[in-house]
Structure formats: structure tokens, C-alpha cells
N, C-alpha and C positions, 0 to 999 in steps of 0.2 A: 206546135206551129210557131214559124219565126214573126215577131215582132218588129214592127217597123215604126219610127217616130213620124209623126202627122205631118202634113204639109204645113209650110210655116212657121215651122219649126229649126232653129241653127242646126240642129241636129239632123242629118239625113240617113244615117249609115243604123244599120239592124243593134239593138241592144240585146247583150249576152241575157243566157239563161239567167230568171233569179235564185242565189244562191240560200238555201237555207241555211239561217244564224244559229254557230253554234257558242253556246257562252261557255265552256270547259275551262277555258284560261283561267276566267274570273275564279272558278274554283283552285286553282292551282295558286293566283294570288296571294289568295286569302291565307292558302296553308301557308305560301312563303313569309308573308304577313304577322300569323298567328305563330309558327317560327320562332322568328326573328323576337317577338315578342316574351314568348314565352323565355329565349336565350336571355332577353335584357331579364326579366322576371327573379330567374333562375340566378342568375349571376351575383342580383344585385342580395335575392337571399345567399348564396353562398358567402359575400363579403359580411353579410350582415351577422350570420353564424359562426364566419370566423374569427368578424370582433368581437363577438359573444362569448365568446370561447367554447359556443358547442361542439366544435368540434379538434378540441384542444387547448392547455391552457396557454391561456395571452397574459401580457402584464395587465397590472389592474391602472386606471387613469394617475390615479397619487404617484407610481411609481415611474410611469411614463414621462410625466411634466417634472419630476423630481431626480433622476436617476442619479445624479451625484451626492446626496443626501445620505449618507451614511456614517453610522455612528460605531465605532470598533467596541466588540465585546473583550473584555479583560481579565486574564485570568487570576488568578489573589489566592497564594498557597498558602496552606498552614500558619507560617509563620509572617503571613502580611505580607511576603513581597508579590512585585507583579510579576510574571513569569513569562508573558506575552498575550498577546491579541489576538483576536480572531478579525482581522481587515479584510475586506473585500479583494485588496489588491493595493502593492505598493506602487504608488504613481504622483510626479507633481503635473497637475494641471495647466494649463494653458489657455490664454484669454484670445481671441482673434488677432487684436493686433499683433499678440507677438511671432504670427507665422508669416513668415516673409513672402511675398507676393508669387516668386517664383517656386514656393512649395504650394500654395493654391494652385496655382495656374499647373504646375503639372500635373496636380491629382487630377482636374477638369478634365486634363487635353486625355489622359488616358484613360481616365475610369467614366468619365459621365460628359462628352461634349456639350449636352444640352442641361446640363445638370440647373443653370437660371432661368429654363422656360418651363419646366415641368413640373409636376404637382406631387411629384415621389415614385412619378411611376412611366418610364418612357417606352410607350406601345412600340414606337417603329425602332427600337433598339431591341426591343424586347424580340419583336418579328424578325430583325435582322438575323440574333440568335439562335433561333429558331429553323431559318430558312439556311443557315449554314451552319448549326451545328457547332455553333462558338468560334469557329475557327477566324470571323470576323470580329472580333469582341465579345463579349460577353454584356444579358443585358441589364444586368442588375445597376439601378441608380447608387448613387452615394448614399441616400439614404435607405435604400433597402440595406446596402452594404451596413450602415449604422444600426438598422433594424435587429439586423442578422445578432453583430457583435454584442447588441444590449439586452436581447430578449429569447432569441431561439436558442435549439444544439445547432451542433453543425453539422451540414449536409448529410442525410441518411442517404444510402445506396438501395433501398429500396425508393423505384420510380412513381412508386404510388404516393408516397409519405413525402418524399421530396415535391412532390406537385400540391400537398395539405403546405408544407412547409414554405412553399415558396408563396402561396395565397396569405398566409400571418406574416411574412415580410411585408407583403403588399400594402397589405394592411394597417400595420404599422409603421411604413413607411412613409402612407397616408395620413397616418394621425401627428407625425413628426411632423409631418412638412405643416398642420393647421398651427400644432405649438410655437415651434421652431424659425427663424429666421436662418435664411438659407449659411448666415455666417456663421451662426451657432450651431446647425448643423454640421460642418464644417471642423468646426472647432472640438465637437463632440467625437467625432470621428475620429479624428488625429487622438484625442485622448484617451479613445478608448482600446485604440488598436494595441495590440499582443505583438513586437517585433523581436521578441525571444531574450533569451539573457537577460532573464527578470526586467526586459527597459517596457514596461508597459506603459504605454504613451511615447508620443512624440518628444516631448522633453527629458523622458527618461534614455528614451532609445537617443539622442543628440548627445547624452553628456555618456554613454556607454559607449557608445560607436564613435564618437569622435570628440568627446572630451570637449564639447564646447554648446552654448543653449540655443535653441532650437531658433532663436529670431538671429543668427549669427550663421547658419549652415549657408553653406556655398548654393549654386544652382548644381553642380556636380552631385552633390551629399542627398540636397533635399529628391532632386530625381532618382536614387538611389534606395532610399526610405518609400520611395510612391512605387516602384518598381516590387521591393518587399511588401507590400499591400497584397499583391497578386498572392504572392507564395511566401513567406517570411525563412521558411527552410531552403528552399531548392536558391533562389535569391541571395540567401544572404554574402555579404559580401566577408565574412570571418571563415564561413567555410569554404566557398564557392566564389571567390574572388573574380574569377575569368568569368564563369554564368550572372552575376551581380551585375557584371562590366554589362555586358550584353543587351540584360533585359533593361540597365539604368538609358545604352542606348536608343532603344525601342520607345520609352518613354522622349528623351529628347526628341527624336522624331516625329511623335507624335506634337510636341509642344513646336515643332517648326512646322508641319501642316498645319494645326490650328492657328500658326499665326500668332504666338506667343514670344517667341523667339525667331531670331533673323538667321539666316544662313548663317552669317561670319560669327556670331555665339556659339550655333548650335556645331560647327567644325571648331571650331575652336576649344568644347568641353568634350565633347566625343575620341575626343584626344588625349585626353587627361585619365591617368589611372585614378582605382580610387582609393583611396588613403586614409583607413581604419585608423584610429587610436584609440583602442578597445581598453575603455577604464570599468570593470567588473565590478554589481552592486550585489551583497548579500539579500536573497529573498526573505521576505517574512515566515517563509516555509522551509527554510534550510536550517539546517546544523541539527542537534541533537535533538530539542526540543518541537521540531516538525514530527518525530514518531508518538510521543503521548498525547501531540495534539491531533493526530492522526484517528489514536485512539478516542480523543477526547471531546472532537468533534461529532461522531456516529452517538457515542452517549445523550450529548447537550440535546443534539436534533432528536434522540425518540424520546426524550423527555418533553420536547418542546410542542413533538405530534401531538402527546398526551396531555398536555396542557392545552392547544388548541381545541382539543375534541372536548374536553370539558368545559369550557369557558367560551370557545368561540372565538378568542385573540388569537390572531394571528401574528407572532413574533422571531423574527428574526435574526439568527446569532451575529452578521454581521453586517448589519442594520441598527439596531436595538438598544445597541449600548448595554448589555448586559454585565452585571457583575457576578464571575463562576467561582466559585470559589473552593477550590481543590485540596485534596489530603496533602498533597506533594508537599516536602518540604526543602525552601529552595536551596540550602548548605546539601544536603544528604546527592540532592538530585546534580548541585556543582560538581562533589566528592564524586559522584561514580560513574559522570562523563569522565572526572579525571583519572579515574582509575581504570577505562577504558582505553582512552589515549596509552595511560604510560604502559601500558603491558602489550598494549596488542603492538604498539611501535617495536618492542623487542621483538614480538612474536613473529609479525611478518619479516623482519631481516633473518629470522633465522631459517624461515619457511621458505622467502627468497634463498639463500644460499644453500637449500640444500634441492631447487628445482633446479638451478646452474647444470646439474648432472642427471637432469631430466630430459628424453630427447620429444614425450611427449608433452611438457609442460603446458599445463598444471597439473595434468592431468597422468592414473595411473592403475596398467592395468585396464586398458582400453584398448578396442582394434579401431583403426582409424574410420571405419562407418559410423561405430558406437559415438565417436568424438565429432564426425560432420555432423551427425544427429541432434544431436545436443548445442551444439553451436546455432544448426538451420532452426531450431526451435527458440533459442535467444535471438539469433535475427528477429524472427517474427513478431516478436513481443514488441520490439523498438517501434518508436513513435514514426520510424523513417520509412520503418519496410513498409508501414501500414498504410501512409501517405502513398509513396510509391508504387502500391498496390492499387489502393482507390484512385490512382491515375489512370490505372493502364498498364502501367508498364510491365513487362515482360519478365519474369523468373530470370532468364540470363542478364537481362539487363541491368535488373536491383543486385545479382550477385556481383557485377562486375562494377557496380555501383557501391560497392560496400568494400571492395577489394581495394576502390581507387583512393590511397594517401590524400588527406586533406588535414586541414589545422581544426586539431583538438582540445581539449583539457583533458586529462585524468586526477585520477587522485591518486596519493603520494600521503603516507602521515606526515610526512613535511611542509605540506599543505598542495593546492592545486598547482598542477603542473602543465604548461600551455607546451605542445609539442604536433608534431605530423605525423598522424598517423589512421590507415585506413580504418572505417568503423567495425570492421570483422577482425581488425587487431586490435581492437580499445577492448572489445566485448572478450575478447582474450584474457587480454590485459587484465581487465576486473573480475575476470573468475578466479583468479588467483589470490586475489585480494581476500585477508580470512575476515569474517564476519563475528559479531560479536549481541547479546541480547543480555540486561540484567533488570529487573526487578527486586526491590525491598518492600517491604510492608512491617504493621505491625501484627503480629498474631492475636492479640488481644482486642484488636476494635477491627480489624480488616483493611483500615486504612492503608495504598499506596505511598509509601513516601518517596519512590523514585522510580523511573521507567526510563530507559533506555534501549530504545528499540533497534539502534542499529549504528554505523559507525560515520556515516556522511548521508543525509538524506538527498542532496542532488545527484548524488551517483549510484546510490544504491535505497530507491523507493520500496523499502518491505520491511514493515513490525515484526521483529524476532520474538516479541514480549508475548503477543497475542495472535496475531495473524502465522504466524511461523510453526509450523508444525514437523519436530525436527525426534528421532529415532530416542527413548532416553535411557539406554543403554541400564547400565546397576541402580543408577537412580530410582528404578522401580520397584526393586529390591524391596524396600521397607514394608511395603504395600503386601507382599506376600507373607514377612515375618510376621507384619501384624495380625494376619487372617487368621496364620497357624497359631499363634499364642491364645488370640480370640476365641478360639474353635477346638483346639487340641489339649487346651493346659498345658503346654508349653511355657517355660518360662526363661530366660538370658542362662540360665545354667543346662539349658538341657542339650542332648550331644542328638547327633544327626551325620552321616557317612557321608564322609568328603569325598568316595572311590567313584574312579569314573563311571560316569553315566548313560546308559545305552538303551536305545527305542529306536529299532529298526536299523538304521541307516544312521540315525541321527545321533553322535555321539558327544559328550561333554563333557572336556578330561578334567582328570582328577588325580590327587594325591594320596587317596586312598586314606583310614585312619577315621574317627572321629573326631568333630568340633562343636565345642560346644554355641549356641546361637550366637552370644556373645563374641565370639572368636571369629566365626563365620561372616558374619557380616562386615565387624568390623576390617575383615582381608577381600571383602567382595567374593567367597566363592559359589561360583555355577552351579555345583553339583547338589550342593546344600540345599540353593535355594529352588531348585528344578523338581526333589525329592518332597522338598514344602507345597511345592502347590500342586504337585503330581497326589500329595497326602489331604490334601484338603480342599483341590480341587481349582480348578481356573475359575467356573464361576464363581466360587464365593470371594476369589480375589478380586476380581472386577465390580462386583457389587460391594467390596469394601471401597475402591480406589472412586465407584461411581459416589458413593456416598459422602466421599471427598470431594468431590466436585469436578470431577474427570468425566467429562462429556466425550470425549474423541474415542474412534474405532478403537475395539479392546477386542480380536479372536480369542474364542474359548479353546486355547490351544495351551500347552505349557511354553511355548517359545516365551511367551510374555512377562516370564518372571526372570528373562534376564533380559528383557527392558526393546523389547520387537515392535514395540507402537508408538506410534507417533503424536505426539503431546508437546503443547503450547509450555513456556515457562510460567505464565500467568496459571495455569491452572495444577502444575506441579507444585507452584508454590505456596496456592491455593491448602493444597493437600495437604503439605508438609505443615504448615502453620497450626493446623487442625492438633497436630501431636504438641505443639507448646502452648497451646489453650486449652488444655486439659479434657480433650477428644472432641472439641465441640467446631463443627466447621463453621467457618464465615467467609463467605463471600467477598474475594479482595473490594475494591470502591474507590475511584480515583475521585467522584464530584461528593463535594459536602453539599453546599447548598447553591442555584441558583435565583440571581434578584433580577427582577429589572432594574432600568435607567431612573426609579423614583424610588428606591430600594424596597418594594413587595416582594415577597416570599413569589417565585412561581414553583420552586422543587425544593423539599429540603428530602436528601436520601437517607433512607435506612439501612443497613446491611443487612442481610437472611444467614439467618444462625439456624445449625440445626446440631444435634445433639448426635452423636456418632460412636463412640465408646467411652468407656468407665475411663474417668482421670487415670487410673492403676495403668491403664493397659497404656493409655497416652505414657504416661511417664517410664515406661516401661522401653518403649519406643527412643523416645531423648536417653534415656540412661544404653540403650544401646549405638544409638548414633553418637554417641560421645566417644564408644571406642573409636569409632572412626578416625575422628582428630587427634585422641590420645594416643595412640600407637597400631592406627589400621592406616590404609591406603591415606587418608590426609596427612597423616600426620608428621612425615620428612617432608611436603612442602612449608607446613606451618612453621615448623622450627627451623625451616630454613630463611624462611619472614620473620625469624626473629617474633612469634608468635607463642608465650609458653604452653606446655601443659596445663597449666593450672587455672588458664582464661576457660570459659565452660562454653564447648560450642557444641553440639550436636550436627553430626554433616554425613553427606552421602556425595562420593563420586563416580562418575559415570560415564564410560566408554562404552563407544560403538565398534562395532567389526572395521576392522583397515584405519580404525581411526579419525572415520569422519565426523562424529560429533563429541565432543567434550564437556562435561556438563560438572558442576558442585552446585549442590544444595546446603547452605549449610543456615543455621540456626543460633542464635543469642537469647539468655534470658526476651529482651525486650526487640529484637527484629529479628526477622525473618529474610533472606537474599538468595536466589537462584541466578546462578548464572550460566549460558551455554555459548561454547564459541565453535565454530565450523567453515565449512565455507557453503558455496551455492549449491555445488555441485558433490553429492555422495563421491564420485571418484577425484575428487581435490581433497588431497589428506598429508598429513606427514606419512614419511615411509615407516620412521619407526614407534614403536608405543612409547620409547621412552619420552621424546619429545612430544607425541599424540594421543597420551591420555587425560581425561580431565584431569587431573592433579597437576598437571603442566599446563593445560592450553586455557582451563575456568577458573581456580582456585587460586591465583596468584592477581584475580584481577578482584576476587572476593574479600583477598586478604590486606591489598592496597585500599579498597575501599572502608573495610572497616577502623584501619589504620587511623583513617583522613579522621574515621566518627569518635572513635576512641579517645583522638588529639584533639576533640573539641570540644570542652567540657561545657560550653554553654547547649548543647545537644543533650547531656544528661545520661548519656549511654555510657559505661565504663567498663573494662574488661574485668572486672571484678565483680561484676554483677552474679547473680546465681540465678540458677532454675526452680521455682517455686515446688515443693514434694509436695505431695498428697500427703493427710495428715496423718495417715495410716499407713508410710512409709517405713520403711524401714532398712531396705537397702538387700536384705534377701529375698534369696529367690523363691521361697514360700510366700511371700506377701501375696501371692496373686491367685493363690488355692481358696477355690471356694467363688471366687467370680462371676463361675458359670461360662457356656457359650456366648455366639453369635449368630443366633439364626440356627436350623436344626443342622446337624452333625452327621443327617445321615451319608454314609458312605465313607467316611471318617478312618484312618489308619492310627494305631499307637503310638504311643512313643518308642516301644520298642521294634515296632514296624518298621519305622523308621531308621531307626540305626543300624539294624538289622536287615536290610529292604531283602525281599526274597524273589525269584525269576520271576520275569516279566507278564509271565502268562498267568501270574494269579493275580494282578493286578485287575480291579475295580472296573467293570465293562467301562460304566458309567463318566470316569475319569480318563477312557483310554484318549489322549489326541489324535488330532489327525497327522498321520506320517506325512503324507505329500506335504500339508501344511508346515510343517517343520522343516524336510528337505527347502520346501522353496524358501522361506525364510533364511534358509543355511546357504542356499546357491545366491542369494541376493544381499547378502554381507548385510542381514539384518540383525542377526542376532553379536551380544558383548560374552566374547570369550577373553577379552583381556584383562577387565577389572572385575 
């Protein structure tokens, strides 16, 4: 029934139905409400965890308020000198005033407009990024960007981990801005930034790039430097002159919008090329002794884990002020840089002049797939591909990027050499370049006295000593003789058939005839030493070589007794050492002891000695690497160094198939020195063995070295030294009857098995190898048919 309002009423017209009240909103409120709430909640723990570091580690407060606070650790060889530091980073500093107004003012106009109104963190830069996908800017502040530099890695390509990593910027960014004054901010930045060619910082990077200090750079130079902030590679203005030019424009631009600069400036420098005067700084991590400290750092640091987990100090190499105090000793370790230099400088001119009539150069005995292959796999490794990649950009595009001529360095033993050239002709360029690794020690304590891991560490980052795992041809040799004397009663006089050697497919020429051990080794022959370990078997050579301290893949195959595996020189010379300590191994050891900055003991090292065979057999070993020097394979390089007879070296040389590795181990009363030289790449070799066997390409750099030690008598080493006998020496070959084995024999052949060897088929199941395993070894120029 319709309702009508009473007489009397303003009102005279019918009022609608009443509507039942529905409250639903109120609920929907509330969620939005409780929301919203729970976001702020949520958030505000997520900041809170990830200045906690739950959910990864943050810097600690000390470290934050103090980041320039560092103390360099010191290294202190043997014989008291310093040999270098372990610094955070070569840089001089810079105080606010001395950045000139127009290098602020550009870093603001491009990186951070609002960078004085904000508390470290700009939302609506942040949203702008966001909403375009950077293509407007990016929205990182100046101090997140300081955040980034001083406390994180850098940007993971996983989106999940980059969204953890951008919230500890934040973070961090936050707690700068509570410390920090926006101009110390500022100042920190510029100091801490990476603008390549060792110029770390802005004062470095001013007197590199243009040879003059950072409160003096032009507004051209300094918008140039703020430009390299974005990208320091693609930017720079040494390689990328024209793209430098460019983005240094983009930046003025940006400072004539903001209002920094006027029209008639901003044409006026836009105009202007720009004008490098690249004055080059050695880093703290170049030259020779960047490889032992390579090594020498991974040591320090698990000593240092195990010092913290016991103690609970937390201390830092370079931080700390630590005093290391190392075996090396710094004459021996000068001597066999220089003995590196002067040999490999012949070496490479002659290695050059004979790729001149190479049409593949460096390379040989390749189809041109096998050599893109090899090259496309060096691209990759560069710091350029990878950048380039984590752009975006396109496989054609980085190859046509790599093909385009730009201003380089390479290396030269003449020293650096600045020149135009695309980076897929540099990466050329340096395969050709031969490579070099030595280590010394002493056999009696284990002490390192020199390490030398490679020829220029800015161009060529990889430890030959230790990390380098390189074919070591005859050099393994020894390892077998010893088994069989161990095992067989075998002694330097007993004869064994030189005639060539055959299993299956797989054959091992020879001159037919017997030799006795003595003879055989000291000429390097295959077939001798193939019949040795085919007599007493691969395993127990390997368990002799493991028990040297040969950790690296060893197949139970016979290929391996003419030197099929691939072994460090660190631990070759490891082994070898073991036969001039009267069988007893040790463990090379480059650190003696570390102290901290108040001199307490935190490490002092022991070396691990372990007992290996009878003195007899040891010395039995050195009396046969003696031939070696005396009148085997060493011995026309030696006397051609003017080197006599009658100096007592104990040594083994070592060639690979086609020539690619070259190796001499040789031995003194009182040191020990392996050396191996090669190049990167298995098919970079000389063509011929005369010039590409170890006795030409290692032994000449072993013999300058010992040279340098001989001629300096405050060192104590003398060529006139002797090899300590066993006291029940006697110099025949009976001395060793009665010894006994090495572990049980079974399976064992005679001696006259041996010299006599009879058809293949009644050969030992148990000993047979694997054929295929030999064929591929043999198709893959693994196995030394030359020495």
C-alpha cells in the first residue's frame, strides 16, 4: 500500500518503498583495511629480516659506519723481505671539496634528480622504473647505487634473488643515509667506484684517463666519468670512443634539463671530442707475484675459517693487518721470474717465426669448425661476452661486436703494447703466446721457495703451478720404474726389450734389442716402460704415484706409463721430492706461520710427512735420474748451458704427442724445480720435436734458473753439492736384494718374462687394458711417443 506524507506537511508527493539496509560493504572495508595492514605488517618485517640478515648476509654496523678502515695484510718470506700485500684495492681517496661542482651536479642530473629530498630510497623513481621497464631511467638512488658497490655481488639473473637483493640495497641504502651526510655520501661513491684500468676511484680514474686530479677535470671529462657509472665497459671512452662521446652527451642533456647548465655550455661541450691521456697504473694484482698470491690467498682464508670456528674471531686478510709469513724465498722467487722472461723471450720469437708459414695460425692440424669452436668457447669465458649477454643482446650482435677493431693492449715480452684491434683478434693473438709454470721447493722440509704460476697475470689469469692441469708426458715415467724395482727386484742393471710394442691396434715402436733400466730411462724409452707396468700392473703404479701425492685422474689403463694424465706441477714435484728425502713424502707448504696485527700466533703450519719406500729404493731412483742429465735426453741441453757432468742433478724430461706440453723435473742435492711450458690450447705446438720437446722448450728455463742460485753464494746452494747415500750403499746393483716387495705381487711377471715377453694371449687377464681406452688416448694425441 502506497504511503503518502500527512497534511501539513512540506512534503506532499508519495515516499518510495523502504529499502532494506544492506551492511556488505562494511565487510569488504574491513578486508581492504586488514589488507592494507597486514601489507604495512608484512613489509615492515621483511625490512626488518633483511637488516637482520635472515634472509642473507648484510654487512655488520662496525663495518657499515667504517668502510674505509682497512689495514693491508703483509707478506714476509723466508728470508725477511716483504713480497707484498694483501689490500682491499689500490685507490687514493678523495675528500668533498675536491670534486668540482660540475661533477656533482652531473652525477644528480643523471642518476638520482631528487637524490637531496630523499631518505635513500625514491618510491616514485622507483614506480617510474617499474611502469616502463627502465626505459625511463632506472630507479636506483645514489645510495643504493653506494649500497650495491660496498656490500652486495652483483645483479643475479635469477628474478627472484635480484628482488632479495634489491630489498639489502634498500636497506642499506637506509642505514647510509641515517650515518652519512648526503656529501659524504657522495664522496664515497665516487671513491668507491671500479672505472676499469686498475683507476679505482675517481682520483685514480682522473690521473689514468686524463693524467690530471680529479678537482681539475673539465665539465666535458667529469660528464664522461658520470656516463661510465652506467656501464664502465660499453662507455668507456679508450675502447669506445664514439659510444663514450654519446652517452657523455646524454648526461649533458640531462644537466641542461635539470637546469644545471645553460644552453650556450651545454652546445658548446657537446661539441668537444673527448680527449683521453691514458697514463696506465700497475695493479696490486699484476705481474708475477699475483699467481702465488692467487694460491696464497685460498690457503690464508681456510686457515682463517678454522681459526674463526675455534675461537669465534672473526678476521680478515685484508682488514686485519695480518703478518703471513711464507716459505718463499724472495732471491730464488726474483731468479726464476728471471729465468722465465729470459728464455720464453727466445722461445716465443722462434715459435713466431715459424707460425709466419702457418696459414692456420696458431693453430695445427685443425678443420676450421674445430678452431671456431675453440675460439666461440674463449669468447665466452670474456668478461665482455658475459656482460653483453646479461644485456640482451643477440649472438649476432656480440659476434659482430667482437669482430669490430677497437683500441687494445696486448702483451709482447717487450712489454705492453697499446694497438687496434678487434677482440676476437686479440683472443687470437694470445693463443699464440706460449705459457710458462715453475715451482722450487726444498725436498727435506717441503718448503716452497718459488712459484711462478704463469707469464703476465693481466692477460693471462690462470696458475700453471697448481690450478693447471697439463698431459705430463715421460715425466711419469719414474713412477712406473719405481713400482717395478719395488715389486719385481728389479734393479738399474736389469735389461728389459726395447722391441716394438703391440695390443691390438695400439702400437709403440721400438728398436728392438735389450736395455738395461739404467739405459732406458735415462733415453726415455716407450716400450720399456709400457712392458713395466703391463708386468706389474697400472694399479699398483698409481697407488705408488697416489702415495706421492698424486691426487688427479689416473686410468687403470697402460697408456699412463707414458705420461696420458693430466697432473698439476705442484704435485709432480711433490712426488719427485719424495725420491730426495729418502722415500719419505711431504707435502709442498707455501705459509709458515700466520700472526695478527699484535703478533699472536693465529696458524703456525706443519707439513704431513708420510713414509713411502726404503731410502734403497729412493736412492736407487736419483742414481737412475742422474743418467738422465749425464748422458740421456737432458744431457746435450745441459752441456750446452755450459752445465758439467759432474754437477749431480737427478732429472726427467717430458714430452707430449705433437708437442704440446714440455716439461723437466729436475733435482739437486738440496732443491727440488719442475718446470712445464705449453701453450692454451693442445693444438698450439711447435711443428717440430726438435724445437718442441721438453729439453728445448722446460730445461733451458730450469738451467737459467739454477744458474742465477749457483752464482749466489749467500743462498748456500752449490754445484758441488752431493746426494746423501744410504749407509748401506754401495753403488751395485746387488745392494737392493733382500728388500723385499711393495704390497702383495700377486700377478707379478719375471724378469725373464720380461725380456723375453711372449704373445699377447698369455698375458695376465687381470693386467689386460682397455683397447678402446688406449685407441682413444692414441686418436687424441694424448699419449709421448717422442721422448
Amino acid at each position: 500500500m502506497e504511503k503518502t506524507v500527512k497534511q501539513g506537511s512540506t512534503l506532499n508527493f508519495p515516499l518510495p518503498p523502504k529499502k532494506q539496509k544492506n551492511f556488505g560493504y562494511k565487510k569488504w572495508v574491513k578486508f581492504i583495511w586488514l589488507g592494507l595492514g597486514g601489507i604495512i605488517l608484512g613489509t615492515a618485517f621483511l625490512f626488518f629480516a633483511v637488516s637482520q640478515g635472515f634472509l642473507g648476509d648484510m654487512p655488520d654496523v662496525n663495518e657499515l659506519e667504517n668502510p674505509d678502515i682497512y689495514v693491508a695484510s703483509e707478506i714476509i718470506s723466508s728470508d725477511g723481505v716483504t713480497l707484498g700485500k694483501f689490500e682491499k684495492e689500490k685507490t687514493i681517496p678523495v675528500t668533498y671539496k675536491d670534486l668540482p661542482p660540475h661533477l656533482v651536479y652531473a652525477l644528480m642530473a643523471k642518476e638520482d634528480e631528487r637524490f637531496r629530498e630523499h631518505s635513500g630510497i625514491d618510491l616514485q623513481a622507483f614506480a617510474r622504473a617499474v611502469a616502463y621497464g627502465g626505459k625511463r631511467g632506472g630507479g636506483s638512488t645514489i645510495s643504493q647505487q653506494l649500497a650495491k658497490l660496498l656490500f652486495t655481488k652483483g645483479a643475479s639473473q635469477n628474478k627472484f634473488q635480484r628482488a632479495f637483493q634489491k630489498l639489502k640495497e634498500w636497506s642499506v641504502a637506509v642505514s647510509l643515509e641515517k650515518r652519512y651526510t648526503k656529501e659524504e655520501i657522495i664522496t664515497l661513491y665516487f671513491n668507491k667506484f671500479d672505472f676499469l684500468h686498475n683507476a679505482n676511484g675517481i682520483e685514480l680514474a682522473s690521473r689514468i684517463y686524463f693524467n690530471k686530479p680529479t678537482k681539475e677535470l673539465t665539465l666535458s671529462e667529469a660528464a664522461t666519468f658520470v656516463a661510465m657509472l652506467e656501464n664502465p665497459v660499453r662507455n668507456n671512452p679508450i675502447k669506445y670512443p664514439e659510444k663514450a662521446k654519446a652517452r657523455r652527451n646524454v648526461v649533458l642533456e640531462q644537466m641542461l634539463k635539470t637546469n644545471y647548465i645553460d644552453q650556450a655550455t651545454y652546445d658548446k661541450v657537446v661539441a668537444e671530442p673527448i680527449v683521453v691521456d691514458f697514463h696506465p697504473v700497475e695493479s696490486v694484482d699484476e705481474g708475477y707475484s699475483a699467481y702465488y698470491k692467487h694460491y696464497l690467498r685460498k690457503e690464508i682464508n681456510s686457515y682463517l675459517e678454522e681459526y674463526e670456528k675455534e675461537t669465534g674471531k672473526d678476521v680478515n686478510i685484508y682488514r686485519d693487518g695480518l703478518k703471513i709469513f711464507v716459505t718463499l724465498d724472495s732471491k730464488m722467487q726474483k731468479y726464476a721470474e728471471e729465468a722465465i722472461k729470459e728464455h720464453m723471450t727466445n722461445l716465443q720469437k722462434s715459435f713466431d717465426s715459424e707460425q709466419r708459414r702457418n696459414p692456420n695460425r696458431p693453430f695445427y692440424f685443425l678443420k676450421k669448425k674445430q678452431i671456431d669452436d675453440i675460439m666461440l668457447a674463449a669468447m665466452k669465458r670474456t668478461g665482455r661476452y658475459k656482460q653483453l649477454a646479461a644485456e640482451g643482446v643477440s649472438e649476432d650482435s656480440i659476434m659482430m661486436d667482437f669482430k669490430t677493431p677497437t683500441k687494445t693492449t696486448i702483451f709482447t715480452w717487450e712489454g705492453e703494447k697499446e694497438t687496434e684491434m678487434s677482440p676476437y683478434d686479440s683472443i687470437r693473438y694470445h693463443k699464440q703466446i706460449a705459457q710458462a709454470g715453475l715451482m722450487s721447493m726444498e725436498p727435506a722440509t717441503g718448503d716452497i721457495k718459488a712459484w711462478v704460476g704463469g707469464i703476465d697475470w693481466k692477460h693471462f689469469q690462470y696458475d700453471h703451478v697448481k690450478q693447471g692441469k697439463r698431459q705430463v708426458g715421460s715425466t711419469f715415467k719414474p713412477f712406473v720404474y719405481a713400482t717395478a724395482i719395488m715389486n719385481l727386484g728389479m734393479t738399474p742393471c736389469s735389461t728389459v726389450s726395447n722391441a716394438t710394442y703391440t695390443k691390438g691396434d695400439w702400437v709403440v715402436e721400438g728398436k728392438g734389442g735389450n736395455l738395461t733400466l739404467r739405459d732406458a730411462l735415462a733415453h726415455s724409452k716407450n716400450p720399456v716402460a709400457v712392458r713395466l707396468i703391463e708386468s706389474v700392473s697400472p694399479k699398483k703404479v698409481i697407488q705408488l704415484a697416489r702415495d706421492l701425492g698424486v691426487t688427479e685422474e689416473m686410468p687403470n689403463e697402460y697408456a699412463i706409463a707414458l705420461g696420458s694424465s693430466d697432473i698439476t706441477i705442484y704435485e709432480m714435484l711433490g712426488a719427485y721430492s719424495s725420491f730426495a728425502n729418502f722415500g719419505n713424502y711431504i707435502k709442498p707448504e707455501m705459509v709458515w706461520r700466520i700472526e695478527d696485527a699484535n703478533g699472536r700466533v693465529i696458524k703456525e703450519v706443519k707439513n704431513e710427512t708420510k713414509e713411502v719406500m726404503n731410502e734403497m729404493y729412493a736412492y736407487t731412483m736419483i742414481d737412475l735420474m742422474k743418467g738422465v742429465t749425464r748422458f740421456g735426453t737432458a744431457s746435450g741441453e745441459l752441456r750446452r748451458m755450459g752445465i758439467p757432468e759432474t754437477v749431480e742433478i737427478a732429472g726427467k724430461t717430458g714430452t707430449t704427442q705433437n708437442n704440446s706440453d714440455g716439461w723437466f723435473m729436475g733435482i739437486t742435492p738440496n732443491l727440488a724445480t719442475g718446470v712445464w711450458v705449453g701453450w692454451e690450447d693442445r693444438a698450439t705446438h711447435f711443428f717440430s720435436t726438435g724445437e718442441g720437446q721438453g729439453a728445448r722448450m722446460a730445461l733451458p728455463i730450469w738451467g737459467i734458473f739454477m744458474k742465477k742460485i749457483w752464482a749466489d753464494k749467500e743462498l748456500g746452494i752449490t754445484p758441488d753439492d752431493k746426494f746423501a747415500k744410504p749407509s748401506n750403499w754401495t753403488g751395485d746393483c746387488a745392494d737392493l736384494q733382500g728388500l723385499g716387495g711393495y704390497g702383495d705381487d700377486g700377478g707379478l711377471q719375471t724378469i725373464d718374462q720380461i725380456k723375453n715377453p711372449k704373445p699377447k694371449d698369455n698375458q695376465p687377464k687381470n693386467n689386460k687394458p682397455k683397447e678402446e681406452n688406449l685407441n682413444e688416448n692414441l686418436n687424441k694425441d694424448e699419449v709421448d711417443f717422442n721422448q
